[in-house]
N, C-alpha and C positions, 0 to 999 in steps of 0.2 A: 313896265307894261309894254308888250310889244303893239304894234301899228293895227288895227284891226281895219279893213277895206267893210264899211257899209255900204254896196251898189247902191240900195232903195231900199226902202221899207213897204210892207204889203199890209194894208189895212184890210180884214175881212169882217162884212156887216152880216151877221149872224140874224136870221130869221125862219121865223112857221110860215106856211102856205097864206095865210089871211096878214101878214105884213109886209108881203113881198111890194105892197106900193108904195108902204112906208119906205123899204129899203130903196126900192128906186127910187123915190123923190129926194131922199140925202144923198145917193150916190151923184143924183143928175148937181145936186146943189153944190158938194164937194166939188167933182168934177169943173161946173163951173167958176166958181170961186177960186180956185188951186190948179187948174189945168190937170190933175191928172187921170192917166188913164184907167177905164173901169171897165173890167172882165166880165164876162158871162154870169148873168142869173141863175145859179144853179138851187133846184127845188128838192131836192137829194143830196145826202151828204154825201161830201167830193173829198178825196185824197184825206187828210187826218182831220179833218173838218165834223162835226156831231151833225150839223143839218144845213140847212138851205143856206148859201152862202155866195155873197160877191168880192170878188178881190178889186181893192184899187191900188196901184202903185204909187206910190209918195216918192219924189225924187228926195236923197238924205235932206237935201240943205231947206227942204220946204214941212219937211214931217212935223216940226215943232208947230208950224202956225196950224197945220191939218188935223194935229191931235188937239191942240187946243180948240179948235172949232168943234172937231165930232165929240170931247167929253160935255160941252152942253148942247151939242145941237140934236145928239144921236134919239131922243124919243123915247126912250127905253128899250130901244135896242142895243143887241152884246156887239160889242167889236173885238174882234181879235186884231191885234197887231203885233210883227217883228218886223226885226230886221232882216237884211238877206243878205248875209255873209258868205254864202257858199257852203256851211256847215248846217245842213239840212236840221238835223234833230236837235241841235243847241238853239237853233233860231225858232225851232217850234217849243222851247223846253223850260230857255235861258234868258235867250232876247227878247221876251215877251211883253207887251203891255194889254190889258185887260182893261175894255170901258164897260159897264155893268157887269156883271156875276161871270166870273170864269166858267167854264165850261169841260168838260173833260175830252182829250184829242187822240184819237185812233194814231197812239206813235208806230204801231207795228211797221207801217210802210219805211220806214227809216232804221227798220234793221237788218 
């Protein structure tokens, strides 16, 4: 197996218009808890994303305690997470981990 570079992993907390304080009060909690950084609230689906969505960055060597927090802390909200390898459509395809029900991802942008 060759060497594979994970920079980070990007955690996206998938939400509707009426959960969006759900997602901010996990993101602020993550955030705190994990130091990391959290992206724009977007209330429109963004780049291969189905709907309203925030990214947080996970540094590699922290993802494990981050995913283990958000699969019970998430509410019933979906998280998309991968990795971020530089191979855009494998990290949205291959690298993937899914907290509640997967989702379907606008991969066009990655052709």
């Amino acid at each position: 197996m060759t060497d594979i570079l994970i920079r980070d992993f990007h955690a996206h907390i998938y939400y509707d218009a009426g959960d969006v304080d759900r997602a901010k009060e996990l993101a602020a909690e993550v955030q705190q808890r994990f130091g990391v950084a959290v992206g724009h609230f977007h209330l429109k689906p963004v780049g291969p994303h189905p709907r309203g969505s925030v990214q947080m960055t996970v540094p590699a060597d922290r993802f494990g305690d981050v995913a283990t927090f958000l699969s019970v802390a998430r509410g019933g909200l979906t998280i998309f997470a991968h990795a971020s390898t530089g191979d855009d459509l494998a990290d949205h395809t291959r690298n993937v981990v899914w907290f509640g029900p997967s989702e379907p991802l606008d991969l066009t942008i990655f052709y």
